[in-house]
C-alpha positions as CSV (number, residue, x, y, z in Angstrom):
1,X,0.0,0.0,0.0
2,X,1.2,3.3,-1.1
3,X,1.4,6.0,1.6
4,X,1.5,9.8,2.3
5,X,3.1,11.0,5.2
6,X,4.0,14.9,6.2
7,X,7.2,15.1,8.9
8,X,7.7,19.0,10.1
9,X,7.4,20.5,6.8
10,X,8.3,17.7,4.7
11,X,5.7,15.6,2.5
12,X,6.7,12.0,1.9
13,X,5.3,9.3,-0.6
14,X,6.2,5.9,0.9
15,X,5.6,2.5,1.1
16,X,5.8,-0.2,3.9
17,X,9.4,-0.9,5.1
18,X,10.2,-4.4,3.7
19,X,13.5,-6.5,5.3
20,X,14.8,-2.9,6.1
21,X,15.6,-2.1,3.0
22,X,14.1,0.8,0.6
23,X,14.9,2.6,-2.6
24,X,15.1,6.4,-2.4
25,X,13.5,8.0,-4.9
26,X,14.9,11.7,-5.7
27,X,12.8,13.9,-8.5
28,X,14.2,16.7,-11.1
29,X,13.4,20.0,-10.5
30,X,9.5,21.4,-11.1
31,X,7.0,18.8,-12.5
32,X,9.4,16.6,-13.0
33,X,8.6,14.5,-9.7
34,X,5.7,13.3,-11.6
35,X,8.0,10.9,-13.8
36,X,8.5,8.9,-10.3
37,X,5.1,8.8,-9.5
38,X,4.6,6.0,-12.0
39,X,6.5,3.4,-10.6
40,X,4.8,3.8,-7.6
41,X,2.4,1.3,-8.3
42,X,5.6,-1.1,-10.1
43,X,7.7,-1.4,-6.8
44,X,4.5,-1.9,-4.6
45,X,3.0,-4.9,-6.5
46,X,7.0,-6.4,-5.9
47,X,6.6,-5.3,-1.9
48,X,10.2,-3.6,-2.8
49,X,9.7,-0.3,-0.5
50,X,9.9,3.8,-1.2
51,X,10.6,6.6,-0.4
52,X,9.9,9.6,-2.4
53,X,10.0,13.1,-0.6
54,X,8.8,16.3,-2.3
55,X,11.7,18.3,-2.3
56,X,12.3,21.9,-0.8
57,X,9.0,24.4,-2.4
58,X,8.1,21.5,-4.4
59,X,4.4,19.4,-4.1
60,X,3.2,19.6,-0.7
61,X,6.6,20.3,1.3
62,X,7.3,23.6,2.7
63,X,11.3,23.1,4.2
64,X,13.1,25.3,1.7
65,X,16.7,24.4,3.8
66,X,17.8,21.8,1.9
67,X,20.1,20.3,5.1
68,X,17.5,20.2,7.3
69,X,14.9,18.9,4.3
70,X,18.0,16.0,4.5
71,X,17.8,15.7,8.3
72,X,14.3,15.1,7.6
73,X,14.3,12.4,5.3
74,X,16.9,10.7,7.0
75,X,15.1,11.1,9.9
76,X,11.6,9.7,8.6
77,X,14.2,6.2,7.2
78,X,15.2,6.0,11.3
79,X,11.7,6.5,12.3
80,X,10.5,3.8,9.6
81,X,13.8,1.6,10.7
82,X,15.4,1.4,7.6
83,X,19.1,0.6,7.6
84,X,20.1,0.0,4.0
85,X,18.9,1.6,0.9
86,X,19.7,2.5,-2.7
87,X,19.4,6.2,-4.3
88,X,17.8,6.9,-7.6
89,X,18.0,10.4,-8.7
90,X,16.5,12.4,-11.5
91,X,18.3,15.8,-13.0
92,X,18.5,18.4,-9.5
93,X,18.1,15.1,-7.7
94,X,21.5,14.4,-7.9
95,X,21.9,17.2,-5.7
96,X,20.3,15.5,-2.8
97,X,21.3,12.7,-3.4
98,X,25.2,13.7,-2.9
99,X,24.1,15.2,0.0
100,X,22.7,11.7,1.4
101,X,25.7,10.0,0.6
102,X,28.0,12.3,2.4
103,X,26.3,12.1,5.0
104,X,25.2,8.2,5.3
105,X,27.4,6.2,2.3
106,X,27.4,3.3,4.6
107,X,23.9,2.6,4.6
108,X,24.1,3.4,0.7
109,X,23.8,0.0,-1.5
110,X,24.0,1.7,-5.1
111,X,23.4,5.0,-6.8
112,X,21.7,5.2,-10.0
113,X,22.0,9.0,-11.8
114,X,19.0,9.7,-14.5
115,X,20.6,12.8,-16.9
116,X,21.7,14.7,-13.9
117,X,22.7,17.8,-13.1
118,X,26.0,17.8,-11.6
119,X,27.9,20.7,-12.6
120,X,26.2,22.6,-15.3
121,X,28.6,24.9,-16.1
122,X,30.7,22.1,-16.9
123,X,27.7,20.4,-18.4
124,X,25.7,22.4,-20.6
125,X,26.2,25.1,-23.8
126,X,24.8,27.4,-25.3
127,X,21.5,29.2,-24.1
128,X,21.7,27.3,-20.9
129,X,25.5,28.0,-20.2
130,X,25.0,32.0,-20.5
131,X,22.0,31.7,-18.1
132,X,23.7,29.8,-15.7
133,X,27.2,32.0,-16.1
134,X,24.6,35.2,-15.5
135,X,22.6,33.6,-12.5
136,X,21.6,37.5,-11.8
137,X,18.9,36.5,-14.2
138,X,17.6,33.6,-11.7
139,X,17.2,36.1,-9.2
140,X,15.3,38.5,-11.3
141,X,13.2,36.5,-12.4
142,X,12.1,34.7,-9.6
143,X,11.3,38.1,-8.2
144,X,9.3,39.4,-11.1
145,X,7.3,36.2,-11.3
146,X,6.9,36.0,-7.4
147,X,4.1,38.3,-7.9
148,X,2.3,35.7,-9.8
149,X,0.2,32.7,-8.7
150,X,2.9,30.7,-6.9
151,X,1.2,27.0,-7.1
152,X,-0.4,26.3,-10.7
153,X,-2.1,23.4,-12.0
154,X,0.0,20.6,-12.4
155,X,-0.1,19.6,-16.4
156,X,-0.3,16.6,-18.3
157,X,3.8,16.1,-18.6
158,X,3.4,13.1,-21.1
159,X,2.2,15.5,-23.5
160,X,5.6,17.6,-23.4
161,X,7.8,17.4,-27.1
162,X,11.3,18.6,-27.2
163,X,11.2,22.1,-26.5
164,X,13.7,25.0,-26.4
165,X,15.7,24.8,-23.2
166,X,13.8,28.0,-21.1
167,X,10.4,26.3,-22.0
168,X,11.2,23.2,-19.9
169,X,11.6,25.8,-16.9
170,X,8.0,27.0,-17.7
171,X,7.1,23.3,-17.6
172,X,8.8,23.0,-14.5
173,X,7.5,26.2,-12.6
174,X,3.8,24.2,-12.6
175,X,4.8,22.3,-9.3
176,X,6.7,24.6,-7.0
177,X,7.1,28.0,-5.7
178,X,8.0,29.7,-8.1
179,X,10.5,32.4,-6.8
180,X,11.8,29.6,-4.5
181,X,12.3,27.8,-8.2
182,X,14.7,30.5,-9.1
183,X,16.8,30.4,-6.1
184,X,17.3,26.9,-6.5
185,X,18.2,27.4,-10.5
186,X,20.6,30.0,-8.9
187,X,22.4,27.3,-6.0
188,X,22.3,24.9,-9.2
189,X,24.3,27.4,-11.1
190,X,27.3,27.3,-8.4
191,X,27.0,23.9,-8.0
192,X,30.5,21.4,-8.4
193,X,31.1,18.4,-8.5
194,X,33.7,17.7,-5.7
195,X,32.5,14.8,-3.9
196,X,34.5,12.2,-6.9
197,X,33.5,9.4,-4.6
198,X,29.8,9.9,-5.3
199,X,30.2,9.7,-8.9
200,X,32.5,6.4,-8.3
201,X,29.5,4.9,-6.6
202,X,27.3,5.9,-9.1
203,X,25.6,4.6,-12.2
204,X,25.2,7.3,-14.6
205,X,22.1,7.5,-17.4
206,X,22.3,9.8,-20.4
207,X,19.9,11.2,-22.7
208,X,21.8,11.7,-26.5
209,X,18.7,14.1,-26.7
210,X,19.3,15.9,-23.7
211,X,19.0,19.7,-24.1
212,X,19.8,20.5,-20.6
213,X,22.6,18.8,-19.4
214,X,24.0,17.3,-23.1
215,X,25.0,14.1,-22.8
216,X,28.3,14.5,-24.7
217,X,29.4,17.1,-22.0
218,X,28.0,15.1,-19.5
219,X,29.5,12.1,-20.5
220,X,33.1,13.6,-20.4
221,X,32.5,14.5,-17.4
222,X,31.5,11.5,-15.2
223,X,32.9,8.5,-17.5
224,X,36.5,8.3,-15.7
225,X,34.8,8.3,-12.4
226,X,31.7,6.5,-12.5
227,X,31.1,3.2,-11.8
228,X,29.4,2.6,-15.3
229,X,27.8,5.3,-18.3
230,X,24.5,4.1,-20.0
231,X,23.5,6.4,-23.0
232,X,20.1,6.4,-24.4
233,X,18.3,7.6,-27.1
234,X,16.1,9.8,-24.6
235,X,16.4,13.8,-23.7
236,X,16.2,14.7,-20.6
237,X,12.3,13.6,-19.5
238,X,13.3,10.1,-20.6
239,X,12.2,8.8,-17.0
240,X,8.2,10.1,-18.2
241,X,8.8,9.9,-21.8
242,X,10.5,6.6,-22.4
243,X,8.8,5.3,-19.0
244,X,9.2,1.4,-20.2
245,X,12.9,1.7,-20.9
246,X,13.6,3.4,-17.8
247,X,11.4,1.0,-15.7
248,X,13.0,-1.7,-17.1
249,X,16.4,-0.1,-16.3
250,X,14.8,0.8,-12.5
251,X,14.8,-2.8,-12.2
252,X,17.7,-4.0,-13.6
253,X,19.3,-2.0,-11.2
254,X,17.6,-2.6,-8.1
255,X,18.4,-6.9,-9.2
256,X,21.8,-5.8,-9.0
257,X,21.5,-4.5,-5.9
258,X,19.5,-7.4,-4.5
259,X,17.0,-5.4,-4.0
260,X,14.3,-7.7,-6.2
């Protein structure tokens, strides 16, 4: 049975703990969270158990800290008595997901990395470089568009084609605060990647259609370190858009793991 639970501020999706054991599940920035509310369902009717929090200004959480949104979650796996699990993180989940591991890599079976965002600056070209290189425009904006409504309708994401890179932002902005969406852009922006033992721990997925982080860059990035690079034909949705591959992958990993 699939459960919602809300700890001080933070809103969890979980399931029951099973042996102990449960896989994390870390969304993308914006709507993006939606991609992991599909296998949901998948990893219940196997009794493998969850976790997926909402993360700071996203869904139904209302931490914006990130450190104490990861005291929080590691919190609610002490309170549920969960001593192992595995992280699988989507884009800005990456993010957390280093966090976790820096702060609890012994209780951390296997890391699997969906098109993440891990340093853009290092990852990304173009329109999406000069954005991040100018992160004064994060900050304007999410001012200007603070005056707006700050919690829209969440869309249908299946629906989204490739679009130009500021457009999956608009996509994005659906499911959070939205000036709280900017200052996160604007952390992203500053973001490195430091910790080279997370990334040697880590499985890394890549979209060859990936507009935000570009999987070339990307994979020059993380393939001496990580523990294996997977490419696909995806862009950067791939865990909504090609849900069947990456489902199948989901699992693939979690066998691995022993977590099937």
């Amino acid at each position: 049975m699939i459960s919602r639970k809300y700890r001080n501020r933070v809103f969890f999706h979980c399931s029951k703990n099973q042996n102990n054991k449960t896989v994390i599940l870390l969304h993308g920035l914006g709507g993006t969270s939606f991609a992991f509310r599909k296998i949901f369902a998948s990893l219940s009717k196997k009794n493998i158990s969850f976790i997926a929090p909402d993360h700071p200004s996203h869904g139904k959480t209302f931490e914006n800290d990130f450190n104490r949104y990861i005291d929080e979650l590691i919190n609610f796996m002490d309170e549920n008595r969960v001593e192992r699990a595995v992280l699988i993180a989507h884009s800005f989940g990456a993010c957390f997901a280093e966090m976790l591991f820096e702060r609890m890599h012994n209780r951390i079976d296997g890391i699997m990395l969906v098109t993440p965002l891990l340093e853009v600056k290092r990852q990304t070209k173009s329109t999406g470089l000069f954005t991040y290189a100018h992160k004064w425009i994060f900050d304007f904006a999410g001012n200007l568009m603070s005056y707006l409504p700050q919690r829209w309708r969440y869309p249908d994401y299946a629906s989204l084609t490739r679009k130009l890179y500021p457009f999956y932002w608009i996509s994005d902005m659906t499911h959070c605060n939205i000036k709280e969406y900017f200052k996160i852009q604007s952390f992203v922006s500053d973001k490195r990647m430091t910790n080279i033992s997370f990334i040697e721990n880590s499985i890394v997925y890549l979209g060859k259609s990936d507009v935000i982080t570009f999987a070339d860059l990307t994979k020059s990035l993380v393939f001496k370190y990580a523990k294996r690079v997977t490419i696909h034909e995806g862009d950067h949705l791939y865990p909504l858009k090609e849900y069947p591959i990456f489902e199948k992958e989901v699992f693939a990993f979690l066998e691995e793991n022993k977590y099937v």
